[in-house]
C-alpha positions in Angstrom: 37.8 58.2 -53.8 36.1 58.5 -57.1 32.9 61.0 -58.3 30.7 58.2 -60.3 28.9 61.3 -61.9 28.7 65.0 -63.5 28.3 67.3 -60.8 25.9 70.1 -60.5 26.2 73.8 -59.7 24.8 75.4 -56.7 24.3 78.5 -55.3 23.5 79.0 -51.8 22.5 82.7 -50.8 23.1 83.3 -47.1 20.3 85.4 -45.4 23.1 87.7 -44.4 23.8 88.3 -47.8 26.6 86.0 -49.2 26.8 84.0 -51.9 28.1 80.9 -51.9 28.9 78.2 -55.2 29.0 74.5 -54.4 29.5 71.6 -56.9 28.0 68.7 -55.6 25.4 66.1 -56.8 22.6 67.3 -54.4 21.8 68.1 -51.4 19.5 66.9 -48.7 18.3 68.1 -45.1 19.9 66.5 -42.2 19.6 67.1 -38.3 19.1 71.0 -39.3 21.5 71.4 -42.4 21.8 71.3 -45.9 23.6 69.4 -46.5 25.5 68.7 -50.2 27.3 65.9 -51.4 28.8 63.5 -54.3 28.5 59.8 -54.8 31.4 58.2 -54.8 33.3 55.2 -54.7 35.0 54.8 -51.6 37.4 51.7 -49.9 35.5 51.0 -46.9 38.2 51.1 -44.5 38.8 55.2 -45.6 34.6 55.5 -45.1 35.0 55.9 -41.4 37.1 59.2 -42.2 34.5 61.1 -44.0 31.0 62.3 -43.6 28.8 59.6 -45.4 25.1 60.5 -46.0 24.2 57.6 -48.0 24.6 54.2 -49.2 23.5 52.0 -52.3 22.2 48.8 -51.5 24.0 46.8 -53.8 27.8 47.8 -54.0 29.2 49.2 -50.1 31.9 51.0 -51.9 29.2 53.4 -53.3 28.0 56.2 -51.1 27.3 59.6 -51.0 30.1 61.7 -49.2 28.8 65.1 -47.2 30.8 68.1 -48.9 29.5 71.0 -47.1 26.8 71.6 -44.6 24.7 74.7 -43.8 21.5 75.8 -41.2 18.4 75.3 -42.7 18.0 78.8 -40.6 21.3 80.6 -42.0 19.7 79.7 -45.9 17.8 82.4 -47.5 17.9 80.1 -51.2 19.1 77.5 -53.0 19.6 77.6 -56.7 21.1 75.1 -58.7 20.9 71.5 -59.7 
């Protein structure tokens, strides 16, 4: 695997009260998570090991790889980007 870019800071503040830092390039909301992640270049046979969240249209080695997911309803903010 290889990050195609810079990644970003994040912090994600728990509604419990921690504070969490995540590099990542973004994140998105899936099925009831945040969920953050990189793009990458990826062999297709080691996709099927990881969480893939996205795909570019052109090159099927690119795609975004899920780093860390959290409830939407655990989330109090997001800062970052």
């Amino acid at each position: 695997m290889r990050h195609v870019t810079d990644l970003s800071h994040w912090e994600i503040t728990l509604l419990e009260g921690s504070n969490i830092e995540v590099w990542a390039d973004g994140y998105q909301e899936i099925d009831g998570k945040y969920v953050f992640g990189v793009l990458a270049d990826v062999d297709e046979h080691a996709q099927a090991d990881l969480l893939i969240t996205g795909r570019t249209p052109t090159n099927p080695k690119r795609v975004i790889v899920g780093l860390s997911r959290f409830p939407v309803e655990a989330v109090r903010q997001i800062r970052g980007g």
